[in-house]
C-alpha positions as CSV (number, residue, x, y, z in Angstrom):
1,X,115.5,114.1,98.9
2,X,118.7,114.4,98.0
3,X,120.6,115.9,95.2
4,X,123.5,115.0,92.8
5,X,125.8,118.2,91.7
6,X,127.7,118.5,88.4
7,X,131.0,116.4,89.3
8,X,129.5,114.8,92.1
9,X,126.9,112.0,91.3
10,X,124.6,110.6,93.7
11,X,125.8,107.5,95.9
12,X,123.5,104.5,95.1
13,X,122.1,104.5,99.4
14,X,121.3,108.2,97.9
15,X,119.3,107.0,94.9
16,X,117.3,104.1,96.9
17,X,116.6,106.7,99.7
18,X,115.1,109.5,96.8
19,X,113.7,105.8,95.0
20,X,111.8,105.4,98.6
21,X,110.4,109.0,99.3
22,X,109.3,109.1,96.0
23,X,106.9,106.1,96.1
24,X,105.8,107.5,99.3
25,X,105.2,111.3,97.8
26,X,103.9,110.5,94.4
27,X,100.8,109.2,95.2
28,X,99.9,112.3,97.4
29,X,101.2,115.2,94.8
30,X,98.2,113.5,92.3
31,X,96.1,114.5,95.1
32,X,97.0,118.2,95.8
33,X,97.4,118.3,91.9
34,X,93.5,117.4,91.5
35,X,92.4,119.6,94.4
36,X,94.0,122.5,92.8
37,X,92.9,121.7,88.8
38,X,89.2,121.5,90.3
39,X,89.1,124.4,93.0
40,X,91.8,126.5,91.3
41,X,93.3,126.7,94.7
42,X,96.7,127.5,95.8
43,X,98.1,124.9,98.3
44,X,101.3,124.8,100.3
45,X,102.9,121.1,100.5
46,X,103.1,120.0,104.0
47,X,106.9,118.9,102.9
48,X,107.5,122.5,101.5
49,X,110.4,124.6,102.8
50,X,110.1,127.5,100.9
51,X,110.7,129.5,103.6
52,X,106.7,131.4,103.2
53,X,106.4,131.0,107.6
54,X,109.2,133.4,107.8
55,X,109.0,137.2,108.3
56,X,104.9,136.5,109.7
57,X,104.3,138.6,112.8
């Protein structure tokens, strides 16, 4: 997804590309949202780059 920054608004091919991830994500986040109210479970999103792979031996 993209971003807007102060001063620099998103483009409107930005917004309908964000507008078309989003119906594709949001469905799937109530998922791993449930899974991890129930279980108490921590998950990692498979869309996730937090960076948590790096550093592993």
């Amino acid at each position: 997804m993209k971003l807007g920054a102060r001063d620099h608004p998103l483009g409107i091919i930005d917004k309908l590309r964000n507008l078309r991830i989003s119906k594709k994500r949001a469905p799937v986040e109530r998922h791993y949202a449930a899974i991890k109210r129930v279980f108490k479970v921590k998950l990692q999103y498979p869309y996730s780059h937090s960076g948590s792979l790096q550093g592993r031996a």
